[in-house]
C-alpha positions in Angstrom: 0.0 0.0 0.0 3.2 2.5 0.7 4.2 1.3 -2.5 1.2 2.2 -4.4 0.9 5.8 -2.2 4.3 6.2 -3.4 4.0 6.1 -7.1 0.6 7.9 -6.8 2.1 11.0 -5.4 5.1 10.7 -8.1 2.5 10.8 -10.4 0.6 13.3 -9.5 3.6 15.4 -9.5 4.6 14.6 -12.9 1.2 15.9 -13.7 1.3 19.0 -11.9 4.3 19.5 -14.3 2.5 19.3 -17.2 -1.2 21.1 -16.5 -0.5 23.3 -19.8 -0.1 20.4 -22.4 -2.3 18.1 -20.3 -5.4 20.9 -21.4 -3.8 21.1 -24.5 -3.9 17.1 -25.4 -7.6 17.0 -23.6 -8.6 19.7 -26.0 -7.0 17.3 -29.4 -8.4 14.2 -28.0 -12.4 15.5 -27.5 -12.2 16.8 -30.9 -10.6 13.7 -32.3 -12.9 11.8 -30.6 -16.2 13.9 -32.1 -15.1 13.1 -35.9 -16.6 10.4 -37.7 -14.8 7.0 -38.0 -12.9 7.3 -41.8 -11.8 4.0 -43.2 -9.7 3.9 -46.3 -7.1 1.5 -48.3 -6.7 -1.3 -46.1 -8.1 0.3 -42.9 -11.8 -2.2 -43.4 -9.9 -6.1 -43.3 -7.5 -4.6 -40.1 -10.8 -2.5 -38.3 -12.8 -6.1 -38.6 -10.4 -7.9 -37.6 -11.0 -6.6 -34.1 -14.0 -8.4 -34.2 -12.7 -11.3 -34.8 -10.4 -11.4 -32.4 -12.8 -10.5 -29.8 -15.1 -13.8 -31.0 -12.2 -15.6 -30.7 -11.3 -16.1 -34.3 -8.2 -15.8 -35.9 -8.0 -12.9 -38.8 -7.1 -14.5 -42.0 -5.1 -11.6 -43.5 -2.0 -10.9 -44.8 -1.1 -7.9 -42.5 0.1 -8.2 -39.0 -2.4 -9.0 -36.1 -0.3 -6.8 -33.7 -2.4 -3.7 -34.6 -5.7 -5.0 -34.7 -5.1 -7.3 -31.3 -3.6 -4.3 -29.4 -7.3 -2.6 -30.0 -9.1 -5.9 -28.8 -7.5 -6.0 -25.5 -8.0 -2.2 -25.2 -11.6 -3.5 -25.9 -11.4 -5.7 -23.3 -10.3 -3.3 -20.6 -13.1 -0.7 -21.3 -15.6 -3.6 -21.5 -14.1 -4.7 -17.8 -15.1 -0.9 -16.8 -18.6 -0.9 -18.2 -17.7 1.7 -20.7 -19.3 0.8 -23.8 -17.4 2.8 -26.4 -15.8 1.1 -29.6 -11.8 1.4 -28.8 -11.4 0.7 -32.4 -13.9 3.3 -33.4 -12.0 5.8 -31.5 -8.5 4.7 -31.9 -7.2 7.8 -33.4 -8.3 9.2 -30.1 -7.0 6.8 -28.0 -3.3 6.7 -29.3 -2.8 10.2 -29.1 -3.8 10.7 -25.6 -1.6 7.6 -24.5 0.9 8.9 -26.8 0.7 12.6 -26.3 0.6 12.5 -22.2 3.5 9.5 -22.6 5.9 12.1 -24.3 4.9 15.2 -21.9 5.9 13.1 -18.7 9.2 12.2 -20.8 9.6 15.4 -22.2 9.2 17.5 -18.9 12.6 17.2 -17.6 14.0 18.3 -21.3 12.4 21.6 -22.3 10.0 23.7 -20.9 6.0 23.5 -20.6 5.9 25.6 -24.0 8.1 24.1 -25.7 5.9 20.5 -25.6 2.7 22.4 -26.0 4.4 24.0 -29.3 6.3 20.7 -30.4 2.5 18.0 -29.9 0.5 21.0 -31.6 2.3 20.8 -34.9 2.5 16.7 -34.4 -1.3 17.0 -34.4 -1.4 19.2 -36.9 0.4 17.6 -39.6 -0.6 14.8 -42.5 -0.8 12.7 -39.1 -3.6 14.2 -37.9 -5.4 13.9 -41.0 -5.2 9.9 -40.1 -6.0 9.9 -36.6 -9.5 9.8 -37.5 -9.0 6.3 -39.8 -7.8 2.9 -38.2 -4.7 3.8 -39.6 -1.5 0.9 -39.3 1.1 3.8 -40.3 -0.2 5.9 -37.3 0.0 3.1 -34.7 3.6 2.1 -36.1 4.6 5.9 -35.6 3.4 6.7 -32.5 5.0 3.4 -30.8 8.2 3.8 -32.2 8.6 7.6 -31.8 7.6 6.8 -28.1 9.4 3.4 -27.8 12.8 5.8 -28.7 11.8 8.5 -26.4 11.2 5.6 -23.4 15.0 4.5 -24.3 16.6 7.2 -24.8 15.1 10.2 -22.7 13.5 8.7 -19.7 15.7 7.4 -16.7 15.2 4.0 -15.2 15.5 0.4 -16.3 11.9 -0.6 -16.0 11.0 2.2 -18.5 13.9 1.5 -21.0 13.1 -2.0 -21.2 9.5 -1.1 -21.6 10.6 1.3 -24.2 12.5 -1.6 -26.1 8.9 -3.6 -25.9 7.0 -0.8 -27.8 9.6 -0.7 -30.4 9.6 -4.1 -31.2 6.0 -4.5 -31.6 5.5 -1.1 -33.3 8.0 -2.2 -35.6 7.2 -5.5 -36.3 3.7 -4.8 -37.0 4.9 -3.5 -40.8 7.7 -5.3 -41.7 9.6 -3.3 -43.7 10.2 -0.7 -40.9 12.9 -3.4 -39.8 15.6 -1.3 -41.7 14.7 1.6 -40.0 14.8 -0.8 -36.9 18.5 -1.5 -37.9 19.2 2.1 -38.8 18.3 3.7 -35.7 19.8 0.6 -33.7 23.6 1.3 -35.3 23.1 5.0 -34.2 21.8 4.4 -30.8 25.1 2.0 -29.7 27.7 4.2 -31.9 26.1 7.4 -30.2 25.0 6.6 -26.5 27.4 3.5 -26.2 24.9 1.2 -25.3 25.1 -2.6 -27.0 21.5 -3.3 -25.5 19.9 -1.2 -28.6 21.5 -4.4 -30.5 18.6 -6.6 -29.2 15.9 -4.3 -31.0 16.2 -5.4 -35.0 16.6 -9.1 -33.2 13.9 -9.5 -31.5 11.8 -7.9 -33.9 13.1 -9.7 -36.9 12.3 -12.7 -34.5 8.7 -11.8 -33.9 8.2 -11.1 -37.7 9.5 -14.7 -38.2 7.0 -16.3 -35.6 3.9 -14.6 -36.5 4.7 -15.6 -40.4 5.5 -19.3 -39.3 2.4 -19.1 -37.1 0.2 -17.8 -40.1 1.3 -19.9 -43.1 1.6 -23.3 -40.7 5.3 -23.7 -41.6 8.5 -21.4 -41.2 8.3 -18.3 -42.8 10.0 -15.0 -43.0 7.0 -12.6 -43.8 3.3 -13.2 -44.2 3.4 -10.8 -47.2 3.4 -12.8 -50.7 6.3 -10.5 -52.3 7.5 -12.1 -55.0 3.6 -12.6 -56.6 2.6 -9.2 -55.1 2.5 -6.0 -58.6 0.9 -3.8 -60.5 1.2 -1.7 -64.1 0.1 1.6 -65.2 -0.7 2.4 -68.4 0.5 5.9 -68.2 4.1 4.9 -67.3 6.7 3.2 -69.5 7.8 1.0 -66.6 5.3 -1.8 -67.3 4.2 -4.0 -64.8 6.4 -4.3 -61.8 6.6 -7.1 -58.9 7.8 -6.5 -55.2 11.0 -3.7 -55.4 11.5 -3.6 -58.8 10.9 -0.1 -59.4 12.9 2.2 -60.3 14.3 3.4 -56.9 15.3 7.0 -58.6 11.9 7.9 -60.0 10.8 6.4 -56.7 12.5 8.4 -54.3 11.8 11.4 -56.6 8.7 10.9 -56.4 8.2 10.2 -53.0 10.2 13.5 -52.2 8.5 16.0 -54.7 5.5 14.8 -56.3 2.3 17.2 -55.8 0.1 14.3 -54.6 2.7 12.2 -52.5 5.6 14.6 -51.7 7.5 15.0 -48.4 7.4 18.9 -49.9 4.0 19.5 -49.9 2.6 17.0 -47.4 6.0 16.8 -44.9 7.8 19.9 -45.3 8.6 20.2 -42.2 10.7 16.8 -41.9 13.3 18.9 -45.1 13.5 21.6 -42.8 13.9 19.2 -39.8 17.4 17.5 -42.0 20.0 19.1 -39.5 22.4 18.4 -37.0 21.0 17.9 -33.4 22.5 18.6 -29.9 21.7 17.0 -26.3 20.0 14.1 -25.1 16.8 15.1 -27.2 18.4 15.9 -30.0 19.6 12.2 -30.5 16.1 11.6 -29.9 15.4 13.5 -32.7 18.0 12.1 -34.8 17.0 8.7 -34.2 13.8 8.9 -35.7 15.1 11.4 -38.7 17.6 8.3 -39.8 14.9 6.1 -39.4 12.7 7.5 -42.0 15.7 8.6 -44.2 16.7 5.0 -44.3 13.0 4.1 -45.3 12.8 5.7 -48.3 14.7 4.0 -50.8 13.5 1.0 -49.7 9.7 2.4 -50.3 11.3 4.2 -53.4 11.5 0.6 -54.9 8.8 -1.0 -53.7 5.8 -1.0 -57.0 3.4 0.2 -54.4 5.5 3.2 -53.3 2.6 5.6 -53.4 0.5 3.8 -50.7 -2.7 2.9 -52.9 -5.6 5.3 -53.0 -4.5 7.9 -49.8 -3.4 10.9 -48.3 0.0 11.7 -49.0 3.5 10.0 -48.3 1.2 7.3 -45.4 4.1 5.4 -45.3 6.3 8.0 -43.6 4.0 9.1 -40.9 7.4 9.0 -38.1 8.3 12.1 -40.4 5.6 14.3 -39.2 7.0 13.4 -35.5 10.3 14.5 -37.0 9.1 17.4 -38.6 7.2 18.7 -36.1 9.9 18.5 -33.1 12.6 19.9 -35.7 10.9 23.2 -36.1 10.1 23.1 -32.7 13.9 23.5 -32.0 14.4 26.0 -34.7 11.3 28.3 -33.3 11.8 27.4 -29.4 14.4 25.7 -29.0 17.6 26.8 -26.9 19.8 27.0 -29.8 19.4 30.6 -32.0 19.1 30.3 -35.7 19.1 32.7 -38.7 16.0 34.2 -39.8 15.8 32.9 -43.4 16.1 28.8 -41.2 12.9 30.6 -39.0 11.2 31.5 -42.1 11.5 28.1 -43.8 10.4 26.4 -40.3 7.0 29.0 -40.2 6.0 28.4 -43.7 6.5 24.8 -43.2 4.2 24.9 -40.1 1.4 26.9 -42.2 1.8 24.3 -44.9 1.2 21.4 -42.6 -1.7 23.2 -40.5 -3.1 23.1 -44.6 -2.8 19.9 -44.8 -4.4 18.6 -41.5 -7.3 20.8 -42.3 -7.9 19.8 -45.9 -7.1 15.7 -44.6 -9.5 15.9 -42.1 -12.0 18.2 -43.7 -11.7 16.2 -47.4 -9.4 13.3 -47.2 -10.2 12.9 -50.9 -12.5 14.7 -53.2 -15.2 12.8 -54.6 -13.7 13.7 -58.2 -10.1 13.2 -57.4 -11.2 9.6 -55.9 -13.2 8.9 -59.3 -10.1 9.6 -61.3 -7.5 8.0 -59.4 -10.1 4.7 -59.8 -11.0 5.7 -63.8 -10.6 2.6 -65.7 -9.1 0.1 -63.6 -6.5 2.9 -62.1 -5.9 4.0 -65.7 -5.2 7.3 -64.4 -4.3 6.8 -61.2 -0.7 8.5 -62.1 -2.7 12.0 -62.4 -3.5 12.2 -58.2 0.5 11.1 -57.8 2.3 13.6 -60.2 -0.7 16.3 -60.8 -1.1 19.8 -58.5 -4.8 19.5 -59.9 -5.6 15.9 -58.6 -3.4 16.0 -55.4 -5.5 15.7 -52.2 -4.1 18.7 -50.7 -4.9 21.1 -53.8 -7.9 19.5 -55.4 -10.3 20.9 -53.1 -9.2 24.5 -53.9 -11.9 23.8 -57.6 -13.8 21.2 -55.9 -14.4 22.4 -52.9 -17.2 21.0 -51.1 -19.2 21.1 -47.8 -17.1 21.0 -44.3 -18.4 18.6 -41.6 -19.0 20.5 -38.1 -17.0 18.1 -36.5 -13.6 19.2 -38.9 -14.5 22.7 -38.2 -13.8 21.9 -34.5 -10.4 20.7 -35.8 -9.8 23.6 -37.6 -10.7 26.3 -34.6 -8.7 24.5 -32.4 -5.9 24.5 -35.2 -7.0 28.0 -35.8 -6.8 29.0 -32.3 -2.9 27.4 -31.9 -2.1 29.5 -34.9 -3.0 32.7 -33.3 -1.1 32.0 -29.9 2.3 31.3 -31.5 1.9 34.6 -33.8 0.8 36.6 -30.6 3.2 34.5 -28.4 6.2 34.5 -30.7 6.4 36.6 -34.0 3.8 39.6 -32.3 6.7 41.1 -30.0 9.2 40.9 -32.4 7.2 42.4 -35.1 6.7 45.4 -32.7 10.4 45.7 -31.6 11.2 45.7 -36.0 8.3 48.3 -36.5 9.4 50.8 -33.7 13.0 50.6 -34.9 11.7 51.3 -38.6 10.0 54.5 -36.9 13.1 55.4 -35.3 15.3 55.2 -38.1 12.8 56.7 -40.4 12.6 60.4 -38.1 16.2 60.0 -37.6 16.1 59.9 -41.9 14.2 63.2 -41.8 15.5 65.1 -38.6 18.7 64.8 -40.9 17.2 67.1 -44.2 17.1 70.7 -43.4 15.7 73.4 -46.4 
């Protein structure tokens, strides 16, 4: 019972620590949990899944059970409290509040109160955001990893750490692929903080990946995924039709940098601004995750499916908006000064994102965008990857379209953080600029006589 008083008042003092973000991240999750439940690409086969898993069935899909069973024994727990809300109906909600007040705990003995209600308002409002409202795979992956790294690198304790190498596992292994980030940000974790125990993350992970497969298929396996049979074509490009990561990884990574539909530059920007060098224990944590995604993209620049399917952006690199968002936190508040033309870049990059959290969670995708990715067996499908006019994030500018009340609680509350950091930040220097303008300017005509 001392025990349990003990780590009660702890608790409660970490809170006390955190009142500011804790209203902020109470504000985000009530309007994430007012939005309606959006389910696209594969979002439908993991969503039921849940069901399944609560019957007591066994999901016969190709995708990882990790996401879907994570959900079900959240499920679980709220049924054992009488509360008779959907968990995965409201998942979106659900992982940013664990996530969000997981990082602010972590984060309080780093930077300053500010500083974290700055740095989870522009996570929110990013390309992210946009799929907090879906039963989204990426978001799940991103939000356990980003937080598995924080637990092992920022927080104190052995209990935590170890728990921090759990997330990452699991976050990992429930897409594949993210194992070479896995390895990536393994490498840099020994070299930089000298600590061999970061070896056991790709290991264990690339263990789990192996049991679930053999589990799945009834035999040993190394992935549940059917690569080799797994393609597509597209008429519009000369490439023909391509199987696994046979694509051309240059037009791939091109692509996935600077297209208008499924560009880090137009969907991400903040992540190119982020791509500098870090200091201090959170910059590695920074660092971590910015190699992790770096290392991702050829990989997805070969893969045939690099665009994701019918979506929202770059889906795959959902980490990046973590990465983003924290990087021009820094720039803007962080302890280090930078030039102005960096704190120009890092504001427009912010505006850009708050654009494209509206529009995703406002639109997602335009009826007539959807129509002509889908034209004729994905005839055109190219158009929504390379074209400004089909993009998600520009199509609604000429198709426009009615706005849901429940995104234009998003976007007040988007609207509202928009206005502090111009009052809070840019306001005071803006005044200090004008009166000196004033200043010089009568000391310009106090100087001509007739």
């Amino acid at each position: 019972m001392t025990q349990l008083k003990k780590l009660y008042l702890k608790l409660l003092s970490a809170v006390r620590k955190i009142k500011l973000p804790l209203l902020l991240i109470t504000l985000q999750t009530w309007v994430l949990y007012l939005q309606p439940l959006r389910l696209t690409g594969d979002d439908p086969i993991r969503f039921n899944a849940v069901t399944e898993i609560l019957n007591g069935t066994m999901p016969a899909m190709k995708f990882s059970i990790i996401h879907p069973e994570f959900f079900a024994i959240i499920q679980k727990i709220l049924d054992a409290l009488s509360i008779g809300a959907m968990s995965a109906s409201h998942s979106g909600a659900i992982l940013w509040a664990l996530w969000s007040i997981s990082i602010a705990l972590i984060l309080r003995a780093h930077r300053s109160e500010r500083y974290i209600v700055y740095a989870l308002s522009f996570v929110y409002f990013s390309m992210l955001g946009a799929y907090l409202t879906g039963f989204s795979s990426d978001v799940f992956s991103a939000l356990g990893i980003s937080l598995g790294l924080a637990m092992a690198i920022l927080a104190k304790g052995y209990f935590i750490k170890i728990t921090g190498l759990f997330f990452l596992v699991f976050s990992t292994a429930n897409t594949p692929v993210l194992l070479a980030g896995a390895v990536t940000s393994s490498l840099f974790m020994i070299i930089k903080l000298k600590q061999l125990r970061y070896a056991l993350y790709p290991m264990l992970t690339l263990l789990l990946i192996i049991a679930e497969a053999s589990f799945f298929r009834g035999q040993l396996a190394i992935s549940k995924y059917a690569l080799g049979t797994e393609g597509g074509r597209s008429i519009l490009l000369p490439w023909g039709y391509i199987e696994g990561f046979k694509y051309p990884v240059f037009f791939g990574v091109i692509s996935i940098l600077f297209s208008f539909g499924r560009g880090f530059l137009f969907y991400i920007p903040s992540f190119l601004v982020a791509l500098r060098r870090y200091k201090d224990l959170l910059g590695n944590w920074i660092t971590v995750q910015l190699l992790f995604v770096l290392s991702l993209i050829p990989i997805y620049g070969a893969w045939w499916a690099w665009y994701g399917g019918l979506s929202y952006g770059p889906r795959f690199f959902m980490l990046g908006c973590i990465v983003g968002a924290f990087g021009v936190t820094e720039i803007l508040f962080g302890h280090v000064k930078h030039k102005l033309t960096t704190k120009i870049f890092a504001s427009l990059s912010i505006l850009m994102s708050f654009w494209v959290s509206f529009i995703g969670i406002s639109y997602f995708i335009t009826p007539k965008v959807a129509f002509m990715c889908m034209k004729e067996g994905f005839r055109y499908e190219p158009l929504c990857w390379y074209s400004p006019e089909y993009s998600t994030i520009f199509a609604p500018l000429w198709e426009g379209g009615a706005v849901s009340n429940e995104a234009k609680y998003f976007t007040y509350l988007g609207s509202l953080i928009l206005a502090l950091i111009i009052v809070e930040r840019f306001l005071p220097h803006a005044k200090k600029k004008i009166r000196r303008l004033f200043e010089e300017k009568n000391q310009f005509l106090r100087d001509w006589k007739f």
